[in-house]
Structures are given as C-alpha cells and as structure tokens.
N, C-alpha and C positions, 0 to 999 in steps of 0.2 A: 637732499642726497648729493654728494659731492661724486660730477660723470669721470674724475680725474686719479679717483685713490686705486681702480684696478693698476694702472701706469706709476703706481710709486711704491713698486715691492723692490725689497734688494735680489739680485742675482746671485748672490752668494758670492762674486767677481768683485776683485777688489785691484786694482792697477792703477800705479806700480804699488808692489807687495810694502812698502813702508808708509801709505795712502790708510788715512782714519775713516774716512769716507770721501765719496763724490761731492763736491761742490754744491751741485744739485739738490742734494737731500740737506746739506747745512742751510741752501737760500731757503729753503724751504720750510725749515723749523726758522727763520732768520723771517721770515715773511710772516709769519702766525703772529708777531710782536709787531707787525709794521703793515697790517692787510690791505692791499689795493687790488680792487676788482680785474686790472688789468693785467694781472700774475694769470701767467698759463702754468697750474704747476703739477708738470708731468717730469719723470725723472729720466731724459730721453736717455741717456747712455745706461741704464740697468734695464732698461726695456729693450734697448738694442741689442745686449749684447749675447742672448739668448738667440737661439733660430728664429731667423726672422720670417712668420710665416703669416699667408693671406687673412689667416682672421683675425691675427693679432694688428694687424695693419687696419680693418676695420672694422674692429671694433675701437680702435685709438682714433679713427676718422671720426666714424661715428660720436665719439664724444666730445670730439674737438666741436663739431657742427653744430652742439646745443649751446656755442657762444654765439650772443647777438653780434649780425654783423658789422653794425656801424660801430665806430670807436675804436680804437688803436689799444691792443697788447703789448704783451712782453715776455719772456720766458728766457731761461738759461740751456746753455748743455757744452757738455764737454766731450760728446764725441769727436773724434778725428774726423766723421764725415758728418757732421749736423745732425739735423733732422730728415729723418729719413725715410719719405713716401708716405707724407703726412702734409696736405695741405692747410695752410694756417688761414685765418683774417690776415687784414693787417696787424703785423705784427714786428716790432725790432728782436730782435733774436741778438743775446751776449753769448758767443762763443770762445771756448777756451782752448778749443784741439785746431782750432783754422778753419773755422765754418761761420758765418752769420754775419752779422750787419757792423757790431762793435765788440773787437780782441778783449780779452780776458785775459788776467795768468794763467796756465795750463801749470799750477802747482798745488801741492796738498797740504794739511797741517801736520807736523809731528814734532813739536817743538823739542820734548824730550830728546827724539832722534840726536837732532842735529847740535846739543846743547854740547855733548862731548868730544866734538868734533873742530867746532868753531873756531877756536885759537889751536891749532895746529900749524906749525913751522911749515913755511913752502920750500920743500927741498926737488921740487919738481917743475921742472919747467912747463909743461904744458899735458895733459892727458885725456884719453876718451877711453871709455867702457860702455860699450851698448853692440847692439845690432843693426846692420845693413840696411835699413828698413827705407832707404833712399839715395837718389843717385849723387846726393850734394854728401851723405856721409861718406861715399865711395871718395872721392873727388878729395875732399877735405884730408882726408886719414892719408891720401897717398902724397897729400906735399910736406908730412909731419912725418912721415913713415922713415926713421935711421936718423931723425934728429938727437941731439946729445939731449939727457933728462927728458925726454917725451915718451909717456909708458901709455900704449894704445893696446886695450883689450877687446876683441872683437867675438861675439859668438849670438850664435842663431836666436830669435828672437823667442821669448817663453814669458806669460805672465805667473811664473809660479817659476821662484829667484831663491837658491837655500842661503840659507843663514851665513851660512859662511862666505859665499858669493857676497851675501849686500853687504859685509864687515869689509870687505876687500876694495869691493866699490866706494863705500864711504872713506875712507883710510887713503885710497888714493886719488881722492875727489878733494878731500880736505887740508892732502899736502902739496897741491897745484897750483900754480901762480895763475896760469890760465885754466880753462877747462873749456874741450872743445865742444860744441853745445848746436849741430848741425840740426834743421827741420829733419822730421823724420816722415813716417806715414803722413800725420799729418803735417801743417803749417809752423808750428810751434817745437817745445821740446822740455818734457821735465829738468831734461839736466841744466837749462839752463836755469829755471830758480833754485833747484837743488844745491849750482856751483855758488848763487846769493848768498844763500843761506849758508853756505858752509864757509864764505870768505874766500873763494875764487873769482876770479873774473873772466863770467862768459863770453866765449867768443862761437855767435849764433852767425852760422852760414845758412844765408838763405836764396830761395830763387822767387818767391812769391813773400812779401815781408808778413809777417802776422808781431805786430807788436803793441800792446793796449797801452792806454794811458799816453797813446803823445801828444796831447794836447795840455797834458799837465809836468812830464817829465822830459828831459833831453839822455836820451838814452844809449848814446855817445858819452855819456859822465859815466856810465856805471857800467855797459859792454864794450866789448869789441863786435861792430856791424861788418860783414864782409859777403859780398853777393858773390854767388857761384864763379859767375867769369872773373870772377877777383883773385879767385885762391891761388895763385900764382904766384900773389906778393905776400900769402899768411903768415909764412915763419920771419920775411924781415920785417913784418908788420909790427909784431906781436916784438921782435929783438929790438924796438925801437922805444918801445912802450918804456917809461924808467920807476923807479919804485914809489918815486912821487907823485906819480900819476895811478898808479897801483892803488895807493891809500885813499888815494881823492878818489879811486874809482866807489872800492868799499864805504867808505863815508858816504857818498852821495846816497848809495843804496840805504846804509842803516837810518838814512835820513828821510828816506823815504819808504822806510821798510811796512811802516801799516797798510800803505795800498797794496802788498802782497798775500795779505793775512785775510783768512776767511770773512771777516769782519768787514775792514777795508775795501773786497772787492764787493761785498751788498750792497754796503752807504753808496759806493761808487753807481752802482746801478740803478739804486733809488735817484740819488744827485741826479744823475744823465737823463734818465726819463723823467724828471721836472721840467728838464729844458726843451721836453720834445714833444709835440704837441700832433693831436690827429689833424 
C-alpha cells in the first residue's frame, strides 16, 4: 500500500491559467519510468492549496513517518512557501516558487501556447503585466513608470485570468524587447520563463536571488540580473543593452532551452541526486 497516493489528488486549481499541470504531478508519472526509493512523492502545492487544516497536516505527517529514517530522500514542489508543517528525514527538497535546498524553473509546459507568439516583431521597449504581489514589483514599475514604449499593466491579483486578458498578456509579452520579470510572493516569477519562451529578455529584480542551474549556465547571457538597491540604474541599463547582444541573449537561451522543459528539469534532478550522497 503506497501511505503517499491520499497527497497526490488534483485540487482542481491550476496556476497560472495557461499551466497543463504542476510540475509535481509530471515528476511523478516522469519517476514511475525511472523509480528510486528515495522519491518522496507527495504532490505538496495541490495538497496545500486547499484549507490547510489540522488533520490533513497529520495525517501527511503520519505518512511521511512510515519512511525508514536512515538514508537521504528527495522530493519536489513548487509552492511559493515549500513545505509546509511537515517534518521530513533527511531530505534535499528541489524548489521551484523559492523554497528548498536546490532552485528549479518556476515555468509550465504549453508548447502550443507560445508557438504563435514566438517570432513576433519587438515594437516595445520594455513591459510588465501582473500584480503587486511584492515590494521589489512596487520599486521596479516606478523607475519604468512614463518611459517612451514601456506599457506597464497592473491589476489585483486573481488565479482565474479571462481569455481575453491572457491574449493581451501574451501579445504584449511577445512584442517586448525586455520584459520586466520582478520576484513576486515568491523568490522566482513565471513571467520570467514565459518572456524565454516567447523571445524576450527577462529582466528579474530580485532581493533574495532564486536562480537554478548556475552551476551549469551563466545567466547574465540570457537575462538581465538587477538587485532591488540597483533599480535606480534600470532604464539606462536596459538603454545600453544593443541588439547584438539581444540575439546572443536569445540564442543562448534556445541553446540551452531543454533544461527548461519538463523533461530537462527531472534528468536534472535525477543527474543532481547522483552526486549527492547521504
């Protein structure tokens, strides 16, 4: 009897609305082809995202506890806030929202999506569409705020985005030279691989860095890095950047685009936890 399948029902929550599924639930059919005992596989962000109440907390302890304690685990999640009132083993925890031991992308797959979008003309110099959900978007938005071509959409935070809204979002995501790409709630920020994928180059203000893969990529080729006490210098930052360095940013990325892909980020996980030993 597996103590781990009550923790891997869907919530019916799907975020953000152009998301095929969580992360989570792809390692996890991604792990039935590749099984290692040390897979914790609990689906933490659809179990979180319901009310979080005392006996759902233990009876998720309780099943955590029928793992033997010696030997080192592993498990995923892409909550904003990890794991959550749930003591583990030892365990490395890959976090995708800015929680856990080693960064993940915080992106989803919709290839479709973004197929029609991809080679769109950058007639935009720089833009953001999201919600306040941080003091570093506060901060960011107000040094771009009455720049010439800089089209900044702001509105209250909702995971239930109508159709028409995400066509507006994408259309002006995919006509941006930059795209502003600030942490939000959490560490991380969809829009920054969203602006990857669509052939922008993200520009991620951060105050706490959450960025995976740097030990294998330089991540200065394919964004712009700018820490909160920075944005001061954002817009001549960004006006200094030339369009040759625009292309090499793009290239780099499609050169390196399978570590972003569902795929990519499991081998990645598998790969990692070879090297890492209890």
């Amino acid at each position: 009897m597996d103590p781990f399948e009550p923790f891997r029902k869907d919530s019916g929550i799907v975020y953000p609305p152009f998301s095929q599924m969580y992360f989570e639930k792809y390692f996890y059919n991604y792990m039935k082809a590749h099984p290692d005992p040390r897979y914790i596989p609990i689906f933490w962000t659809e179990n979180q995202i319901p009310a979080y109440t005392k006996e759902m907390h233990e009876a998720r302890q309780k099943a955590v506890n029928t793992l033997p304690k010696q030997g080192l685990y592993f498990t995923v999640v892409q909550h904003d806030n990890g794991i959550m009132g749930t003591q583990l083993p030892k365990t490395v925890v890959f976090g995708l929202g800015g929680n856990g031991h080693i960064p993940l992308p915080l992106n989803y797959e919709n290839p479709e999506l973004f197929k029609k979008y991809r080679d769109t003309p950058k007639t935009l110099f720089c833009s953001f569409t999201g919600s306040l959900t941080h003091p570093c978007r506060i901060q960011a938005i107000k040094q771009l705020h009455g720049k010439p071509d800089v089209v900044l959409t702001v509105h209250a935070w909702t995971d239930k985005i109508p159709e028409g809204n995400q066509k507006v979002f994408l259309e002006t995501m995919s006509k941006s030279r930059f795209t502003l790409a600030p942490r939000g709630y959490g560490k991380s920020s969809f829009r920054m691989y969203e602006a990857l994928e669509l052939g922008s180059v993200p520009v991620y203000v951060y105050d706490n860095l959450w960025l995976p893969y740097t030990e294998l990529l330089d991540w200065k080729k394919m964004a712009v890095l700018i820490h909160v006490k920075d944005l001061p210098t954002l817009y001549e930052t960004l006006l200094k950047i030339t369009d040759k360095e625009v292309e090499a940013m793009r290239a780099y990325y499609q050169e390196h685009r399978h570590l972003f892909t569902f795929e990519g980020m499991s081998e990645y996980v598998l790969a990692k936890m070879a090297t890492i030993h209890s």
